[in-house]
TORVO-898322 format. One record per residue (C-alpha): residue in three letters; z, x, y. Coordinates in Angstrom, 1 decimal, always signed. Layout:
BEGIN
ALA:Z:X:Y
...
//
This chain:
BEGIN
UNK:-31.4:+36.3:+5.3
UNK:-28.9:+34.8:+3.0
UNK:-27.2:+33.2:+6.3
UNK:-30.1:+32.3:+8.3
UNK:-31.5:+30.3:+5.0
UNK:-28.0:+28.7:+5.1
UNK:-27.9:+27.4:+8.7
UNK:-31.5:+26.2:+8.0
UNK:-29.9:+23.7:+5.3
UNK:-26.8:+22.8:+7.4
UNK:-28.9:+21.2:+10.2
UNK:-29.7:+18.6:+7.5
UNK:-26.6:+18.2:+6.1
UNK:-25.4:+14.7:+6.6
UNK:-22.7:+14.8:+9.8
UNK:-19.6:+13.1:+8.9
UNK:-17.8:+13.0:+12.3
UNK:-19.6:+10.0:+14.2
UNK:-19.7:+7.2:+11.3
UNK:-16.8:+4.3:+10.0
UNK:-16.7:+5.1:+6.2
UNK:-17.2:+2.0:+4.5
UNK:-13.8:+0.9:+2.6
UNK:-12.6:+1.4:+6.4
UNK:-15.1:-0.9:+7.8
UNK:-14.2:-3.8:+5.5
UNK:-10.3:-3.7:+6.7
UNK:-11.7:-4.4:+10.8
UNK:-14.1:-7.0:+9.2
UNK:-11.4:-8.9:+7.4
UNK:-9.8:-10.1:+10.9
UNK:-6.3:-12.2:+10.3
UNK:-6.3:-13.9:+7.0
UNK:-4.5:-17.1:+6.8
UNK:-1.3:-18.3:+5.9
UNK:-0.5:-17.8:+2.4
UNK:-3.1:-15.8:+1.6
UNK:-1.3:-12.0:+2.8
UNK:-1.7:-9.7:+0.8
UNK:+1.7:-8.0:+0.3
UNK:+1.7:-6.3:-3.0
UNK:-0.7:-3.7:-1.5
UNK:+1.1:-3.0:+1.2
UNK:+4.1:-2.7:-0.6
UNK:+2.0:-0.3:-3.6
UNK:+0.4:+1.3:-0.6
UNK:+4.0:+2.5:+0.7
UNK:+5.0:+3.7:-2.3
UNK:+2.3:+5.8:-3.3
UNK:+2.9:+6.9:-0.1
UNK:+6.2:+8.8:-0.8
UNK:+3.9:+11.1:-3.2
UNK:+0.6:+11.3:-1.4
UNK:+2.2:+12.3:+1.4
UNK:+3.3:+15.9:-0.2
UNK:-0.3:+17.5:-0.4
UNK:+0.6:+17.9:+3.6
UNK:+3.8:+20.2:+2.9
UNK:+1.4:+22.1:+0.0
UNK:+0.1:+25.4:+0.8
UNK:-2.6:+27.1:-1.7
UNK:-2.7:+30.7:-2.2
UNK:-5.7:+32.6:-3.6
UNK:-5.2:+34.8:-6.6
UNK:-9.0:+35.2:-8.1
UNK:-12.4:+33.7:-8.2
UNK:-14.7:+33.6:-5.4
UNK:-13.1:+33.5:-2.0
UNK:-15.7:+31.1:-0.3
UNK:-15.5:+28.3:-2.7
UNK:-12.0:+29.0:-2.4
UNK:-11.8:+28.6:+1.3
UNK:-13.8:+25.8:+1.4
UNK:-11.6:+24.1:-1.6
UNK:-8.2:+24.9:+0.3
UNK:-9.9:+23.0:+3.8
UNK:-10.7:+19.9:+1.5
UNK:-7.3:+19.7:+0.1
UNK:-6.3:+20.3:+3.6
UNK:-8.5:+17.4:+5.0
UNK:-8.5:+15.0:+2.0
UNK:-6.2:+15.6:-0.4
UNK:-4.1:+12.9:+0.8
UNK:-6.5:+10.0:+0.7
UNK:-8.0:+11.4:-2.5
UNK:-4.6:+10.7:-4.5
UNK:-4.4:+7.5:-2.5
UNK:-7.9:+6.4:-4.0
UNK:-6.8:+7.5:-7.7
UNK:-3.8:+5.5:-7.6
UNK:-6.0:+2.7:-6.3
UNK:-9.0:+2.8:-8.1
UNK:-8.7:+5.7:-11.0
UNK:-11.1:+8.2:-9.9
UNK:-12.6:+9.5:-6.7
UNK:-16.4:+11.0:-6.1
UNK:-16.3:+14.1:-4.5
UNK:-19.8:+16.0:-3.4
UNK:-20.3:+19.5:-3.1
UNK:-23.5:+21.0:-0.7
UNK:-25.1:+23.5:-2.5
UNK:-25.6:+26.2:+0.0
UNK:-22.6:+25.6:+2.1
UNK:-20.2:+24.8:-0.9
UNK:-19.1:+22.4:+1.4
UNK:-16.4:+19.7:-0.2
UNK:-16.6:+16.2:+0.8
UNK:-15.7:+12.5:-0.3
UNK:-18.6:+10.7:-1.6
UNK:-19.2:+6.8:-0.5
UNK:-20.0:+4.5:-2.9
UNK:-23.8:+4.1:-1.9
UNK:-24.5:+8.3:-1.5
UNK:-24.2:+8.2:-5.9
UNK:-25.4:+6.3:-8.2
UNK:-23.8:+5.8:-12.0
UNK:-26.6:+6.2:-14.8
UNK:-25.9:+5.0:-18.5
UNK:-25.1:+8.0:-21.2
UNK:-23.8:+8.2:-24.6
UNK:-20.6:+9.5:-23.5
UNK:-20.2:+7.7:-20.5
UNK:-21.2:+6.6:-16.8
UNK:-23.0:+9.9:-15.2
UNK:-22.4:+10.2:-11.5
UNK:-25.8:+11.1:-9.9
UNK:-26.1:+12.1:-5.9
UNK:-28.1:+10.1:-3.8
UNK:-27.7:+13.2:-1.0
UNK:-30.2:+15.9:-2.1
UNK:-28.6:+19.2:-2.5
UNK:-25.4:+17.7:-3.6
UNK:-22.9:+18.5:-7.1
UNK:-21.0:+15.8:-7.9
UNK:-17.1:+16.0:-9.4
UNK:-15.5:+13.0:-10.7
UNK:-11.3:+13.8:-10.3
UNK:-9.6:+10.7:-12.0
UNK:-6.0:+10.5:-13.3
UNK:-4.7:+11.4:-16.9
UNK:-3.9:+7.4:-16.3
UNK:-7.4:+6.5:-16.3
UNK:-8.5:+8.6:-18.7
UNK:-6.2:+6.8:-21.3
UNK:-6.0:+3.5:-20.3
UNK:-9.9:+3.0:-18.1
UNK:-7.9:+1.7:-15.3
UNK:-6.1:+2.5:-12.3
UNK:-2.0:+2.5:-11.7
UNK:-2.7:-0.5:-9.3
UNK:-5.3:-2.2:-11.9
UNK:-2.6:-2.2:-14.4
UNK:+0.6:-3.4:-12.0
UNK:-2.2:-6.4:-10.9
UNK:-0.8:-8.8:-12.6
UNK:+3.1:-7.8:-11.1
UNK:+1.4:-7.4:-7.7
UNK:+0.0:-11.3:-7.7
UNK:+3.1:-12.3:-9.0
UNK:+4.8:-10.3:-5.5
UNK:+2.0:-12.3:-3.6
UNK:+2.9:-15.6:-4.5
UNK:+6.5:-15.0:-4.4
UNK:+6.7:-13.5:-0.8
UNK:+3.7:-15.9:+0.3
UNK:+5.6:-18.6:-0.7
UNK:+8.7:-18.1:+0.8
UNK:+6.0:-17.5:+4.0
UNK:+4.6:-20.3:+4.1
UNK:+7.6:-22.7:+4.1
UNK:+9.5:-20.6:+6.8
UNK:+6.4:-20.7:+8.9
UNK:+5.2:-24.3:+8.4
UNK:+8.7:-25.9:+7.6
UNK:+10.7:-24.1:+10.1
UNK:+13.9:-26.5:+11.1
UNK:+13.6:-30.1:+10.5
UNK:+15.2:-32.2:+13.4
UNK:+16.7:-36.1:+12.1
UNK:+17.8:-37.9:+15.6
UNK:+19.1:-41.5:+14.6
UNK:+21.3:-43.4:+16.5
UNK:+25.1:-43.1:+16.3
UNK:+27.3:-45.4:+14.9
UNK:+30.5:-46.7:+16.4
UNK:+33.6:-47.3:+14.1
UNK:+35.0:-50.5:+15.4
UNK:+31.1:-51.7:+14.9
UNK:+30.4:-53.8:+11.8
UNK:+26.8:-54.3:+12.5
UNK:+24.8:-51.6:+12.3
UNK:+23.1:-50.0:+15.7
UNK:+19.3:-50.0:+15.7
UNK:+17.0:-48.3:+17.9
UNK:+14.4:-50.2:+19.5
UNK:+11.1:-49.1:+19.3
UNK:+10.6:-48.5:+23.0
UNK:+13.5:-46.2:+23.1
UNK:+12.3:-44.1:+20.0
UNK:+8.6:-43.6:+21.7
UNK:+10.3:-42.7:+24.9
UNK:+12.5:-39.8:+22.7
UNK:+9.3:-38.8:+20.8
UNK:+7.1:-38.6:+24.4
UNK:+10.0:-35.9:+25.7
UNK:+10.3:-33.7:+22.6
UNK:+6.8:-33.7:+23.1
UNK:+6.4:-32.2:+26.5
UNK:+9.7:-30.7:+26.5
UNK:+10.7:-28.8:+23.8
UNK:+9.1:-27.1:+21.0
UNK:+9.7:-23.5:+22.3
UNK:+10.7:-22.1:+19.0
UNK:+7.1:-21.2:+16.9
UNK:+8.6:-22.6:+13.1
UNK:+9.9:-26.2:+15.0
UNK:+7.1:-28.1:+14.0
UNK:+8.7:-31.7:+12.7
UNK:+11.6:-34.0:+14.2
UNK:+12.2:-36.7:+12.3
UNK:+13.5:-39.7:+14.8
UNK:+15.4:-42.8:+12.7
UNK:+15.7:-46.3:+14.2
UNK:+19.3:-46.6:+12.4
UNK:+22.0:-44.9:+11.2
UNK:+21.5:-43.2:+7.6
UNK:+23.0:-40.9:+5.7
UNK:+21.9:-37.4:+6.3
UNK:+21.4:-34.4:+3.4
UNK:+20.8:-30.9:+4.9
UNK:+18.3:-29.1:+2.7
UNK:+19.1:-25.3:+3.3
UNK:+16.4:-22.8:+2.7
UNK:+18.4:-20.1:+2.2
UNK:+19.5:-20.5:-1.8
UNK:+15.3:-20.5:-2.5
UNK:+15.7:-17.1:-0.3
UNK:+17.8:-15.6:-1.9
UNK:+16.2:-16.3:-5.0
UNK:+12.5:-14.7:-4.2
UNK:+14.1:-11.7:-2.5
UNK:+15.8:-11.4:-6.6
UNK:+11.9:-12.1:-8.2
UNK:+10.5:-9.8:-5.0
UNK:+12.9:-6.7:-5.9
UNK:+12.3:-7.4:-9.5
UNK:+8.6:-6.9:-9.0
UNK:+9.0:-4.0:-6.7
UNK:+11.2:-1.7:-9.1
UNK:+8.7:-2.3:-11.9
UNK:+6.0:-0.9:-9.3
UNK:+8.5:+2.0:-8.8
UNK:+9.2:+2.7:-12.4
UNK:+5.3:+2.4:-12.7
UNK:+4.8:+5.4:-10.2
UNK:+7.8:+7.3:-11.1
UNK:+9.4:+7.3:-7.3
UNK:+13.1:+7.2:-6.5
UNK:+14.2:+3.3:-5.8
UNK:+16.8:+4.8:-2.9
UNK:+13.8:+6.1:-0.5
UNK:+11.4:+3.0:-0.9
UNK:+12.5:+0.9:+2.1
UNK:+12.1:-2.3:+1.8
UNK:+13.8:-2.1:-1.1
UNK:+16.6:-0.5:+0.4
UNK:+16.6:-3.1:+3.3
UNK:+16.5:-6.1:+0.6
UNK:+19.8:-4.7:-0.9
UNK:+21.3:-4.6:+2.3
UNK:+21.4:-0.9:+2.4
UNK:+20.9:+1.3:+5.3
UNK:+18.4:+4.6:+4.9
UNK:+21.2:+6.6:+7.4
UNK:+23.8:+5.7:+4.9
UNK:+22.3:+6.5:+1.4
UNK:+21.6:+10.1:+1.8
UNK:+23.5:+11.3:-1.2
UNK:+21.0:+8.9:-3.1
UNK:+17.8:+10.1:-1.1
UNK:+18.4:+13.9:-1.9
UNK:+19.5:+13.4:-5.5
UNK:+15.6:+11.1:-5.8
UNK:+13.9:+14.2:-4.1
UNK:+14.0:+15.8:-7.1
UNK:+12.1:+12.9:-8.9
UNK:+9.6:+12.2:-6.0
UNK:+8.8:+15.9:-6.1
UNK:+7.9:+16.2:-9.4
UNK:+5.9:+13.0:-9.7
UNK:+4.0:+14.7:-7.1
UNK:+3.6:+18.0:-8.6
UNK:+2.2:+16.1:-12.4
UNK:-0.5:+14.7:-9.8
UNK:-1.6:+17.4:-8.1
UNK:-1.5:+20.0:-11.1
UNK:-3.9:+17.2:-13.4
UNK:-6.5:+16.6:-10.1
UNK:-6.1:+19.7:-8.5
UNK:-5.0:+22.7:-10.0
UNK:-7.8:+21.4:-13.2
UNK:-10.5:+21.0:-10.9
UNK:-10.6:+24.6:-9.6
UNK:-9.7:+26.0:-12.8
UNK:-13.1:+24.5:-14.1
UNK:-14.9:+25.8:-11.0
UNK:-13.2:+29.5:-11.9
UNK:-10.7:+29.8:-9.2
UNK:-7.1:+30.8:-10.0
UNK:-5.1:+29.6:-7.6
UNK:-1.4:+29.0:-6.9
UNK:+0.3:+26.8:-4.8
UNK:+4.1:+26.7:-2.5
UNK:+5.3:+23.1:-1.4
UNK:+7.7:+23.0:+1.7
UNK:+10.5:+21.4:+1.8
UNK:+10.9:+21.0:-2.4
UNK:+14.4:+21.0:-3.0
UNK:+16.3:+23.1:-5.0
UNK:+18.1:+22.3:-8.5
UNK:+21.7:+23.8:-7.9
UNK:+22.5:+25.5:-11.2
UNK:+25.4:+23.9:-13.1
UNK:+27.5:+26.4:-14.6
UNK:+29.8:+25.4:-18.0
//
């Protein structure tokens, strides 16, 4: 009876296979955004958290008491979502998650299927899906501070977006700057000046016939002879790739991740990721145990309070080699 009374209610539970969730919408309704308006310090966050999130794949739960369903249905939603729901609490703090009541069926919550009601101790997450328990799982970050890792680093991040959209925008609307003047002969006293018919011919064939490069948008033609100062590019470069790798090892401290496996700033230093093993094993270690600190305060809590005791096995986790004295 139990089980027929259970399939009854799973005909109306909401299907979540054949709809776009709705942060994922926004991102295909955003289209390209212009020049100097990219938005790199989330990418760059993004790929950091990254190295964490990325862990709950190589984590395997093993049951030790409680009840078995829940716990089934608690390892298939670490399973499905666990990565995307440490993404979220770096990003925003805290993450909704519904439970069916019936089914014990773990989900994510969107932001219109809950509502937040005003209490004396706080904001009270209430379903807008009948039949649904709500959790709340935020970090030990939030819980201190009322904001998110990325909330906080927000003011370094816009800092990173106007440094690397800067440097952007000149390459891409600066590009090479072409000064054509006529030349000057030495046994010449008088200077040579370009008639005007000659320097609208020039102009009409650069025109029409060249341009193929996408930065070369400006050639600057003179009618005489001047004297010519090159203004390189590549000193300012230099510089913002300095502010840029400033930024990005405070986001790195921030998250607690090993600088010698984040990428870009690897590539910035000049460094390959094939020759810096040494460094990438000896940050394992670090990476790992960020991780683990995550998963044990959202995790590991959560079904504690639910009653399950549970333990867990990541592949992969290195090994501290034992230093004898």
């Amino acid at each position: 009876m139990g089980n027929k009374i259970q399939n009854f209610f799973s005909r109306w539970l909401p299907k979540r296979t054949n709809f776009v969730p709705i942060n994922a919408a926004g991102l295909f309704l955003l289209g390209d955004t212009g020049i100097g308006m990219m938005d790199f310090g989330s990418l760059i966050f993004n790929n950091i958290t990254d190295l964490v999130t990325d862990l709950v794949n190589d984590t395997i739960l093993f049951f030790e008491g409680g009840d078995r369903d829940l716990f089934r249905e608690f390892d298939t939603f670490v399973k499905l979502y666990g990565d995307s729901v440490l993404s979220m609490i770096y990003e925003y703090g805290y993450v909704v998650v519904g439970q069916n009541e019936f089914s014990n069926r773990f989900f994510l919550m969107q932001p219109l299927e809950f509502r937040f009601v005003d209490k004396p101790r706080g904001l009270k997450v209430v379903p807008e899906i009948p039949n649904t328990i709500c959790h709340v799982l935020f970090s030990q970050k939030y819980f201190e501070k009322q904001a998110s890792h990325k909330q906080l680093l927000n003011p370094i991040l816009r800092y990173l977006n106007n440094i690397l959209n800067g440097s952007n925008t000149i390459a891409e609307r600066l590009g090479n700057l072409i000064v054509i003047s006529p030349k000057q002969p030495a046994t010449m006293a008088m200077p040579v000046v370009m008639d005007e018919g000659t320097r609208t011919d020039i102009e009409d064939r650069l025109g029409k016939g060249y341009g193929s490069m996408p930065s070369q948008r400006q050639a600057l033609i003179l009618n005489k002879p001047v004297d010519i100062s090159p203004i390189g590019l590549s000193a300012s470069d230099r510089e913002s790739l300095n502010k840029a790798r400033f930024c990005i090892e405070i986001i790195i401290d921030a998250i607690k991740v090993p600088a010698s496996q984040v990428a870009v700033l690897q590539a910035a230093g000049g460094k390959s990721s094939l020759s810096n093993g040494g460094e990438i094993r000896e940050g394992d270690s670090l990476r790992f145990a960020t991780y683990e600190r995550m998963f044990n305060q959202i995790f590991m809590n959560w079904a504690e309070i639910m009653g399950l005791r549970i333990n867990y096995e990541i592949s992969n986790k290195p090994k501290l080699e034992k230093t004898e004295i």
